[in-house]
MITI-39869 format. One record per residue: residue in one letter; z negated, x, y of N, C-alpha, C in turn. Coordinates in steps of 0.2 Angstrom, whole numbers, plus 2048, in hexadecimal, padded with zeros to 3 digits. Atoms other than C-alpha are relative to their C-alpha. Layout:
# residues N
AZXYZXYZXY...
***
This chain:
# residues 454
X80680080387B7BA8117FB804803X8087FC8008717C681B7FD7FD806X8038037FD86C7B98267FC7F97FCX8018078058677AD8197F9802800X8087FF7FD8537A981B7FD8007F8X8038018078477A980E7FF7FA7FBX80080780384579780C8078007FEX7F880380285A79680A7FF8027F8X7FF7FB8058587A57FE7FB7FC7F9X80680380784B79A7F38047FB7FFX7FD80680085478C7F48078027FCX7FA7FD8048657967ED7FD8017FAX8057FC80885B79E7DE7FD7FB7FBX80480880385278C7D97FA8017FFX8078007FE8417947DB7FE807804X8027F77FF8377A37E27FF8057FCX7FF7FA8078357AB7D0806802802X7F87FC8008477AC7CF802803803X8017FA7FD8497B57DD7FF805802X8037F97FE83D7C17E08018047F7X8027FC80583F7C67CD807802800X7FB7FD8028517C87CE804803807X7FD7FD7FA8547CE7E0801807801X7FF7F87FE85A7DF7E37FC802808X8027FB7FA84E7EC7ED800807800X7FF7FA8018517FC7F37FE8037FDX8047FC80284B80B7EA7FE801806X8047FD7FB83D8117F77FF8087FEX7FF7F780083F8237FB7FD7FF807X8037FF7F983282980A806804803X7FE7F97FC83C8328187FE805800X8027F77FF8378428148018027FAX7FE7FA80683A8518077FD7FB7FAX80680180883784B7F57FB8057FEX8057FA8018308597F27FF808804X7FF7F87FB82B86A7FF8008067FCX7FF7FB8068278737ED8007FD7FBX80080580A82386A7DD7FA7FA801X8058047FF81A8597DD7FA7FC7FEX80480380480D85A7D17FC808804X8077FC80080486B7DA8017FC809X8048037F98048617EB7FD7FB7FFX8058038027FD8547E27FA802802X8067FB8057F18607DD7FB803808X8028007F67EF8647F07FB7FF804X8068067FE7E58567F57FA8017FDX8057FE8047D985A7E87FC807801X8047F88037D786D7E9800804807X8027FD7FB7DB8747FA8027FA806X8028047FD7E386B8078077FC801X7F98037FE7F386080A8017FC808X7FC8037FD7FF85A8178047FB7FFX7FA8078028078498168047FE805X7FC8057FA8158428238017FA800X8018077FE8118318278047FC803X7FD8007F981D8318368067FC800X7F980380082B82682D8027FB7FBX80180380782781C81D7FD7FA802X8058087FF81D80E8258047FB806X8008057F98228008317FC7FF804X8067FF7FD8197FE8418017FA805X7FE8067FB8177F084D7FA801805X8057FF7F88117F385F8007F8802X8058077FD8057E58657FE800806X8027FF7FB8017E08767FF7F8803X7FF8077FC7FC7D08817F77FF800X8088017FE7E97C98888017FA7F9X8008058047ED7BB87B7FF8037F6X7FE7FD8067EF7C786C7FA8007FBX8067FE8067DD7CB8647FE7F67FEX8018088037DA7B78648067FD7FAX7FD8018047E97B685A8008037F9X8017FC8067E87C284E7FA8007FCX8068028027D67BD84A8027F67FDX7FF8088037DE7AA8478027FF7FAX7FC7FE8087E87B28387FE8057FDX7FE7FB8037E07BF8317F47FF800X8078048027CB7BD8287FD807805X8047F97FF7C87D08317FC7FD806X8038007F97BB7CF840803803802X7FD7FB7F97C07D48517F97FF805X8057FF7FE7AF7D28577FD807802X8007FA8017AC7E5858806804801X7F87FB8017BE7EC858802801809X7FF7FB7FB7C17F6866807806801X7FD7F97FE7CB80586E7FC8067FBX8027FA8027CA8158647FC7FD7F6X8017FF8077C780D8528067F97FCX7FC8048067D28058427FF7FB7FAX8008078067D27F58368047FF7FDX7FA8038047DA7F28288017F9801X7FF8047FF7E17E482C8047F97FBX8008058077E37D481F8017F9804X7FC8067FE7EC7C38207FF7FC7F9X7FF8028067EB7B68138017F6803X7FE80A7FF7F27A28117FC7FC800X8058058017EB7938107FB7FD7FBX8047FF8077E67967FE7FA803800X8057FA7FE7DC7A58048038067FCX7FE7FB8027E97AF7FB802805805X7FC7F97FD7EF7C07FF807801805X7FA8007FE7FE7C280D802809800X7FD7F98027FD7D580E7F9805806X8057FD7F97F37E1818804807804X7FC7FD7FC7F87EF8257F9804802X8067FC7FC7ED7FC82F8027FF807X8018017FB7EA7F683F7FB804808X8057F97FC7E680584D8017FA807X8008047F97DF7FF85F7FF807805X8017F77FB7E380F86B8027FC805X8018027FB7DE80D87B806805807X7FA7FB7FA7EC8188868067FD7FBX7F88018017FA81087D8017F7802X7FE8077FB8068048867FC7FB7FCX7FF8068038057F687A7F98007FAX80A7FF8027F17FA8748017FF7F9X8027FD8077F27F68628088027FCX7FA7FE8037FE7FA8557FE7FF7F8X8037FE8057FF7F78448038017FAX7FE7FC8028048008368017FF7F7X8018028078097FD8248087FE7FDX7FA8038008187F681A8007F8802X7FF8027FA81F7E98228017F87FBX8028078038197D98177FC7FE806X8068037FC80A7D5822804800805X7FD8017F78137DB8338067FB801X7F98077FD8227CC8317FC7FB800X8058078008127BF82D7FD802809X8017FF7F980C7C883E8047FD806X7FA8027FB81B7C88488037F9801X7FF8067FF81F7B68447FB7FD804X8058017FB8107B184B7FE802806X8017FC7F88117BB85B8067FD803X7FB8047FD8227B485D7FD7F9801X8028057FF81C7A385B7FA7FD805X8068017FA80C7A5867803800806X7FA7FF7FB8197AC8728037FB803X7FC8067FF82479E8737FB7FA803X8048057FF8167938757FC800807X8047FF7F981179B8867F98047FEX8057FC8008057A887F801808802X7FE7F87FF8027B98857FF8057FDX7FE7FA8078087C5876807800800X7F97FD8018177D08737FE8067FAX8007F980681B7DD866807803800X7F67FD8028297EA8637FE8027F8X8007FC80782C7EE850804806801X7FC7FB8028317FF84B8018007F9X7FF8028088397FE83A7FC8087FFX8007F880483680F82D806803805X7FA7FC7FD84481D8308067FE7FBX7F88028048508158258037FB804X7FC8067FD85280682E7FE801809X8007FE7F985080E840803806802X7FC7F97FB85A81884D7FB803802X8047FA7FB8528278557F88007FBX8077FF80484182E8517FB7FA801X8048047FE8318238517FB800805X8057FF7F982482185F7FC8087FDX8057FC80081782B8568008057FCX8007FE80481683984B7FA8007FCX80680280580883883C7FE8037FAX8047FA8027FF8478347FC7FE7FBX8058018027F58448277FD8087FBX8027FC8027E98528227F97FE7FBX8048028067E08528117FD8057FAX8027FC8077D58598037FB804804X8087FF8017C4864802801806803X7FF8007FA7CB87080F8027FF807X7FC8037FC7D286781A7FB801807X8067FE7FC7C086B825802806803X7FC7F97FD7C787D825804802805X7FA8007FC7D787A82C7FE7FE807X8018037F87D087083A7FC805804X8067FA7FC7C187D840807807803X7FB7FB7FE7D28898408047FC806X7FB8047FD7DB87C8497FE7FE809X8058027F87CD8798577FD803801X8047FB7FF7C58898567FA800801X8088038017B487F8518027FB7FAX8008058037AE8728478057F9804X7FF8057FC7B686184B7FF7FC801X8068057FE7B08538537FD7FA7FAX8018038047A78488498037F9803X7FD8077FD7B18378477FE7FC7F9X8008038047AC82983D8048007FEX7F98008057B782382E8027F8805X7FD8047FC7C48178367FF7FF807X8028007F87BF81C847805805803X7FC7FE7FF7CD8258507FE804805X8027FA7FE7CA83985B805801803X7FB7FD7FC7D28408687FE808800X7FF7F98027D6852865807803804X7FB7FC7FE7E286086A8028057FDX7FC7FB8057ED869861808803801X7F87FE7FD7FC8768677FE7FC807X7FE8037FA7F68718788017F9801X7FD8078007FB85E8747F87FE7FFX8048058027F084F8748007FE7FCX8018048057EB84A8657FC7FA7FBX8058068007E483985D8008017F8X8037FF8087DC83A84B7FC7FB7FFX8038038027D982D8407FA8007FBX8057FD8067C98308348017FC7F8X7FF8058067CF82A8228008037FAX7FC7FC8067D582F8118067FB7FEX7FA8048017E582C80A8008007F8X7FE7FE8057E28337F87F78017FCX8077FD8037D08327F57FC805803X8037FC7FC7CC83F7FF7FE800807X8018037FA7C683E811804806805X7FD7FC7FA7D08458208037FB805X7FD8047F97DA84082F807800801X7FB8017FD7E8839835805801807X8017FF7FA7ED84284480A7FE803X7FB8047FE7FB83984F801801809X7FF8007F8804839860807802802X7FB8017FE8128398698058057FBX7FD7FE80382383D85E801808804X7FD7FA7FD82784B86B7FF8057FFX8057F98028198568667FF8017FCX80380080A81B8538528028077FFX7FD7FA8038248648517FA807800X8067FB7FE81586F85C7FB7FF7FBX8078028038098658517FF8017F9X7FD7FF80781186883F7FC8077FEX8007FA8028138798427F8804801X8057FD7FD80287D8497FD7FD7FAX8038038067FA87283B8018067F9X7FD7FC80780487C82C7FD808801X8027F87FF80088D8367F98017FEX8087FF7FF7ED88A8367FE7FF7F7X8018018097EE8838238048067FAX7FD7F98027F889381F7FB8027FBX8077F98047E789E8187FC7FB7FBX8028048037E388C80F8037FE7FBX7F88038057F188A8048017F8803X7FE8077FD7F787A80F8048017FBX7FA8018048048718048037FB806X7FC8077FD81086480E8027FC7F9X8008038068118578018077F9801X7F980280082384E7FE7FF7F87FEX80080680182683D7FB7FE7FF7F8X80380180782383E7E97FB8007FEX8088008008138447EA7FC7FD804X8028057FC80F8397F97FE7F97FCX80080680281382A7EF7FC7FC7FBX80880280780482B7E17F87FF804X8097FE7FC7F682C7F07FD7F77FFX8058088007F38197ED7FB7FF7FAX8057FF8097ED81D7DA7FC804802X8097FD7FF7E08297E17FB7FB805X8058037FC7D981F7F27FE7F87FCX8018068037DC80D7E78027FB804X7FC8047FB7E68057F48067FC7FBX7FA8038047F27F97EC8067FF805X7FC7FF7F78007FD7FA8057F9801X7FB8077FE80C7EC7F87FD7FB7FBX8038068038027DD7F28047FD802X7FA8057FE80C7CF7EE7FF7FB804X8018057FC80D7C37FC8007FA802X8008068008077B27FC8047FB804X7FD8047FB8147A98068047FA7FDX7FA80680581C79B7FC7FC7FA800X8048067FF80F78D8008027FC806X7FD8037FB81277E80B7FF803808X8037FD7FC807787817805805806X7FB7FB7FE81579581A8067FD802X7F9804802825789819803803806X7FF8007FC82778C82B804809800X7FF7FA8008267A08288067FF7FBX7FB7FE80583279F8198087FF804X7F78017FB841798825800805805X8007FC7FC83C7A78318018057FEX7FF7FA80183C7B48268088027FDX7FB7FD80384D7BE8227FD7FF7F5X8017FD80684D7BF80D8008057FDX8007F88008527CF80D7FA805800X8077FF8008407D28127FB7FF7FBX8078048048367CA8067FF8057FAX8017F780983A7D87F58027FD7FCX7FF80280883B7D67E27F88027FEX8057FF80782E7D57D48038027FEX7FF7FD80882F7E07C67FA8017FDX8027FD8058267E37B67FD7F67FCX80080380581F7DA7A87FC7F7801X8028078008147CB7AF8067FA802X7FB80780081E7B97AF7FE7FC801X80280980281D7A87B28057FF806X7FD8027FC82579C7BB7FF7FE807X8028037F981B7977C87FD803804X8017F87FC8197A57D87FA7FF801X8068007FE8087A17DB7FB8047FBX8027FC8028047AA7CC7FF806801X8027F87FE8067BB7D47FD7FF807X8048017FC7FC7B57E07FA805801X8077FD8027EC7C07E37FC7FC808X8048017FB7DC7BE7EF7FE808804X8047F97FF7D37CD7FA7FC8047FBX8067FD8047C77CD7ED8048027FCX7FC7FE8047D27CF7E0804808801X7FD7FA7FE7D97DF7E87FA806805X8047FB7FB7C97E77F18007FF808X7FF8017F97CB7E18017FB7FA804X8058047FE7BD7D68027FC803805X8037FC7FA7B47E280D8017FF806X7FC7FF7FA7C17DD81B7FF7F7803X8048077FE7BB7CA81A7FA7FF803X8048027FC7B07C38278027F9801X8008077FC7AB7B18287FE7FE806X8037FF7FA7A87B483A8037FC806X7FB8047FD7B67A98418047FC7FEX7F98018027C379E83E8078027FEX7FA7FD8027D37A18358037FD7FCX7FC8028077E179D82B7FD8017F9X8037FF8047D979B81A7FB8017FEX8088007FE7C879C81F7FC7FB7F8X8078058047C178B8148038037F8X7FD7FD8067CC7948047FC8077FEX8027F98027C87A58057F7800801X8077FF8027B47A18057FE7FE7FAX8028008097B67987F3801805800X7FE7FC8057BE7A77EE7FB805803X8067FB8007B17B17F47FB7FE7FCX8068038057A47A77EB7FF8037F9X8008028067AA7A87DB808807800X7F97FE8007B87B67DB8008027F7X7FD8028077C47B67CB80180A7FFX7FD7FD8017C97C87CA7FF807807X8027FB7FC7C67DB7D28058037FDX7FA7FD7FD7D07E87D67FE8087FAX8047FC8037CE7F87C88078037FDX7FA7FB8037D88087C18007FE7FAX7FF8018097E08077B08028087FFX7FD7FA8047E28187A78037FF7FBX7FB8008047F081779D7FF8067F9X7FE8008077F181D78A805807802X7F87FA8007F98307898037FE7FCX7FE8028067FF82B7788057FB801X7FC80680280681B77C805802808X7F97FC7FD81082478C8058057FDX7FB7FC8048168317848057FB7FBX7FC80680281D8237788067FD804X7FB8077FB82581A785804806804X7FC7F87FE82D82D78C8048017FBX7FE7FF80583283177A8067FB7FFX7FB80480483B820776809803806X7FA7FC7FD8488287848068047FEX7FE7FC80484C8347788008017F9X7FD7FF80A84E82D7678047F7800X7FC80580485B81F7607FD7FA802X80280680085980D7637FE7FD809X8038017FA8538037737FB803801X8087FC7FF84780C77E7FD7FC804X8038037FC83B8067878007FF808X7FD7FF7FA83C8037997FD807804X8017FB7FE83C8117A17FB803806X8078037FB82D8197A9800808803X7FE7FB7FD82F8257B77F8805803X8057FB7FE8248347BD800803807X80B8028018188357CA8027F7802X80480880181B8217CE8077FB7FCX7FB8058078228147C38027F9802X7FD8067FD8278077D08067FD7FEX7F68027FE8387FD7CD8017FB805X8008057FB8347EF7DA7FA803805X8067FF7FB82B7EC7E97F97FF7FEX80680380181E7E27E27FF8047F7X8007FF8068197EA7D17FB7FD7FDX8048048038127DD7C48008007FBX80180280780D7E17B37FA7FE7FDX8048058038047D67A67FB8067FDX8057FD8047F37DD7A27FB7FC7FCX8068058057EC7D67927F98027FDX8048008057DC7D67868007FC7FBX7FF8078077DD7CE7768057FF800X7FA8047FF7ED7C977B8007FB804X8038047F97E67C0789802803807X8017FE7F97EB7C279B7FA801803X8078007FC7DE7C97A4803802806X7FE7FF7FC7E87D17B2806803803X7F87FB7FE7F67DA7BC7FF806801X8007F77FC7FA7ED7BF8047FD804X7F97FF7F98037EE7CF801806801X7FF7FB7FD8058007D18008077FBX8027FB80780780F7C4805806800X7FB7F97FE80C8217C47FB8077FDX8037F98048048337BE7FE804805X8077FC7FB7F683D7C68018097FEX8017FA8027F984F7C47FA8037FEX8077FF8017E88557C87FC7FF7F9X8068068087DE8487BB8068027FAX7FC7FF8067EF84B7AF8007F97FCX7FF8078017EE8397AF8057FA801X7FA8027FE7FC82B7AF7F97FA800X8058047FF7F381B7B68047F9804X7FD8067FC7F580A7C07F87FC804X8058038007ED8017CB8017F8800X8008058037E77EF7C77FC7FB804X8038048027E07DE7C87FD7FD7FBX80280380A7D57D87B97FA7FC803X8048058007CB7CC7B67F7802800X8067FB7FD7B87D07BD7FB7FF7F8X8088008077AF7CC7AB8028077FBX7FF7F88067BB7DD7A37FC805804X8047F97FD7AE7EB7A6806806800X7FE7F88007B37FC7AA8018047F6X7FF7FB8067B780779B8027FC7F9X7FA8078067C17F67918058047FFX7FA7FF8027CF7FB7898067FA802X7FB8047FF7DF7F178E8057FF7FDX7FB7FE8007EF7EF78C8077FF807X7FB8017FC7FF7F179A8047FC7FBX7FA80180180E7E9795804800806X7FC7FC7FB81B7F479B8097FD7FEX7F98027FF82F7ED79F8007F77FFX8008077FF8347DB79F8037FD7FDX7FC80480483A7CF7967FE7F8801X7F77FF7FF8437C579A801805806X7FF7FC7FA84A7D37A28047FD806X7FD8017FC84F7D17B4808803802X7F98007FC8617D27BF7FF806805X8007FC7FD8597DE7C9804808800X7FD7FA8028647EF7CA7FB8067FFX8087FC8008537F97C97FD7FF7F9X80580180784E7F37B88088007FAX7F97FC8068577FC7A88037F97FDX7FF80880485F7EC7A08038007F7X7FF7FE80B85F7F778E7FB803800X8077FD80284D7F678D7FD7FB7FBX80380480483E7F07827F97FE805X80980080082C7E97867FC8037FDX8037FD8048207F27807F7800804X8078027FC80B7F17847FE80A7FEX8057FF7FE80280178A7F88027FFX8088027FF7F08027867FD805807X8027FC7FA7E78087967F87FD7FFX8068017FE7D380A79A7FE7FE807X8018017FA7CB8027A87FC802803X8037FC7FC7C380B7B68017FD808X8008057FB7BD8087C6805803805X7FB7FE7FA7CA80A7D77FB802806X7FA7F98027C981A7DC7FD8017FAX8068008077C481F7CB7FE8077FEX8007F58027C48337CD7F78007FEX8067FE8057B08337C97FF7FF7F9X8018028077B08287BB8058037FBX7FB7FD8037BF82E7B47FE8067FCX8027F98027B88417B47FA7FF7FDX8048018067A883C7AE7FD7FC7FAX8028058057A982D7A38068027FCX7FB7FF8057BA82D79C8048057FEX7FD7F88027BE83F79A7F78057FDX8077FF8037AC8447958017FE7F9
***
């Protein structure tokens, strides 16, 4: 079975619902410390002084290389390359022939590395990648790629180590760190620096709403660069921040980190016989229907419209400019109901069926998270993403809704499934229950503090 393709695996199941909604996926645990102390004050961290995240092991990563390569990857993907260079970053985005969403990644272009780019993210987008690079390949083109899985599914350490430094000191630490200010680097523009005597590359970004760097470079010197790091942020109360508290940074920057993949169109059929199944995930949560193209989204749909450019040709080109014309749906925080969590906490510990069980700081039970967000009893849209913010003291998710529910609409989630799925991830002695949640914009920390907390 664990050669069996995607298309076999749909073929067995009788559709792609069936599958993705009853396929077992691992619980996701980052390679590193759940916790280095408690992980509602490293939350807290990124907000108040300055946090450390390790990067170095949680993401798949796929070295790119060949004279043929930027023309390819321009062929699949709506980003320009017109401008894209040595020493800067792109989110990088794929979508089918519908102009739906396949997934995105971050795409570094470093100029002294063998294999020039690299790109970085889970590893939806990069098997749409890699088939393609194989294919061009085959075909007599010049591109190659090595994949490095995460550290679960890889021997030995990874090429690079991956520092991320964050929150409203994180200036301090650096001036300590380079015994001056640091260089100015645009956002998404990538610095060379030196630290512990090592060469160091720095990405300009945030990963939590806040703005800091990514600093990166050879595995051998992650230890010299750790420690020099946590020494210098010593007198700043550093936190090193654990995978528990790592895993809510999407609910502040507003990043939906695994959109659900458009790949089940005639367009794809090719890629479904080349993908493993094993790869593709589970659905979980309350949205339903029979037909996959429902969980379908667009760029607009998720905030990523910014990364289109009709400057070129590509797959999905004449689709994805209707749906910019006219888009159905924007990407937006839900503030979740104290009242109606605690509810759904409480039912845990009283008599009768509880509700499906809702975990603290994220609420994930599949790869894909999909619940029904209504109005009136009307679909308006999906939460994909939902967990609890120390900081704010807020339990939230993030969404697509439909672009005519304004900000500060009341909603409702519906949280557990019914019919419940096969999946061994989802309580199968639970209830449905709805949620009411506020809608706010992605990131929503201003609006939040002064509209809906005011």
């Amino acid at each position: 079975m664990t050669s069996e393709t995607l298309a076999q695996a749909i073929t067995r199941a009788g559709s792609a619902v069936e599958l993705l909604r009853n396929q077992n996926w691992p619980a996701f645990t980052f390679p590193v410390a759940p916790e280095f102390t408690n992980w509602r004050d490293e939350q807290r961290s990124w907000s108040t002084t300055v946090a450390l995240m390790d990067q170095s092991h949680h993401m798949t990563q796929l070295f790119l290389g060949g004279s043929d390569l930027l023309p390819l990857l321009e062929s699949v993907s709506p980003n320009t390359f017109a401008t894209f260079r040595p020493g800067v970053a792109k989110q990088l985005i794929s979508v089918n022939e519908g102009g739906y969403l396949i997934g995105d990644g971050i795409l570094f272009y470093n100029e002294d590395a063998p294999e020039g780019l690299v790109l970085i993210g889970h590893h939806i987008l990069i098997d749409w990648i890699r088939f393609n690079v194989e294919k061009a390949a085959a075909a007599g083109k010049d591109v190659h790629h090595r994949l490095e899985p995460n550290s679960h599914m890889r021997q030995g350490p990874p090429t690079f180590y991956r520092y991320e430094l964050q929150g409203p000191r994180a200036d301090e630490v650096m001036e300590k760190l380079f015994g001056g200010p640091p260089p100015e680097v645009k956002f998404f523009h990538i610095g060379d620096f030196e630290i512990a005597g090592r060469a160091v590359k720095g990405l300009r970004h945030g990963m939590a709403g806040q703005p800091g760097f990514e600093f990166f470079g050879p595995w051998a010197d992650n230890e010299a660069v750790l420690e020099a790091i946590l020494d210098a942020g010593a007198e700043f109360d550093i936190r090193r921040v654990g995978a528990k508290a790592y895993s809510a940074t999407p609910l502040e920057s507003g990043w939906v980190p695994t959109p659900f993949p458009a790949v089940f169109d005639d367009d794809l059929a090719e890629y479904r016989e080349w993908l493993p199944a094993a790869r593709i995930g589970s659905v979980a949560g309350s949205h339903y229907s029979t037909d996959i193209r429902d969980f379908y989204m667009t760029p607009y749909d998720l905030g990523l419209g910014r990364s289109v450019r009709f400057d070129h040709d590509f797959h999905g080109r004449a689709a994805l400019e209707r749906h910019a014309d006219a888009p159905r749906r924007r990407k937006a925080t839900l503030l979740w109901n104290a009242e109606d969590v605690a509810s759904v906490v409480r039912s845990q510990l009283e008599p009768g069926t509880p509700a499906k069980f809702l975990d603290f700081p994220k609420a994930r039970y599949g790869l894909y998270q999909m619940d029904d967000v209504r109005l009136d009893g009307q679909s308006v849209g999906i939460s994909t993403d939902a967990g609890y913010i120390a900081f704010d003291q807020l339990y939230m998710s993030l969404a697509t809704i439909d672009v005519d529910v304004a900000d500060g609409t009341e909603v409702e989630v519906v949280w557990g499934e019914d019919p419940i799925s096969a999946k061994d991830s989802v309580d199968q002695d639970h209830r449905q229950v709805t949620i009411r949640a506020t809608v706010a914009p992605a990131p929503y920390h201003e609006w939040a503090r002064t509209v809906y907390r005011a």
